[in-house]
N, C-alpha and C positions, 0 to 999 in steps of 0.2 A: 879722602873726603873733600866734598866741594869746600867753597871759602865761607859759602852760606851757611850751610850743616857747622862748621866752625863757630863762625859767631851763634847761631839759634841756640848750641850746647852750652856756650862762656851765657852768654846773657840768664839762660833757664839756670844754671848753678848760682849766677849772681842771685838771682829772682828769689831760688829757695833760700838762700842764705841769709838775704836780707827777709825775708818772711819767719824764719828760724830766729834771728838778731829779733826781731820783734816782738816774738811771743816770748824768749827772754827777758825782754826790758818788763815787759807788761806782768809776768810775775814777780818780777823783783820789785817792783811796784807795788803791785796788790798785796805779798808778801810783806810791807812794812806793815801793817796793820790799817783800823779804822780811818777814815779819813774825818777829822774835828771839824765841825763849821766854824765858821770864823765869830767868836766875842762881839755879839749885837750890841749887848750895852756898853762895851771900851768903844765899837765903830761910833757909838751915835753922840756918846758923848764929846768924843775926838773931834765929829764932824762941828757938834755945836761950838766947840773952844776956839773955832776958826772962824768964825762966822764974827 
């Protein structure tokens, strides 16, 4: 195999891999559950105790 066909085949393994490692993280993520907004009335009071 040429040097090119070399790297094109390492770089496309890296490629899926890192596209594999991603859609992992992103269910392990999603997987924790609901995502909470953040406490309006602790934000706004907080903001005012500074002022």
């Amino acid at each position: 195999m040429d040097r090119s066909k070399i790297v094109a085949v390492v770089t496309g393994i890296i490629s899926i891999a890192l596209a594999i490692a991603y859609l992992l993280i992103v269910q392990i993520i999603d997987f924790r559950g609901e995502m909470l907004p953040a406490p309006i009335v602790d934000t706004i009071i907080s903001g005012l105790l500074k002022i």
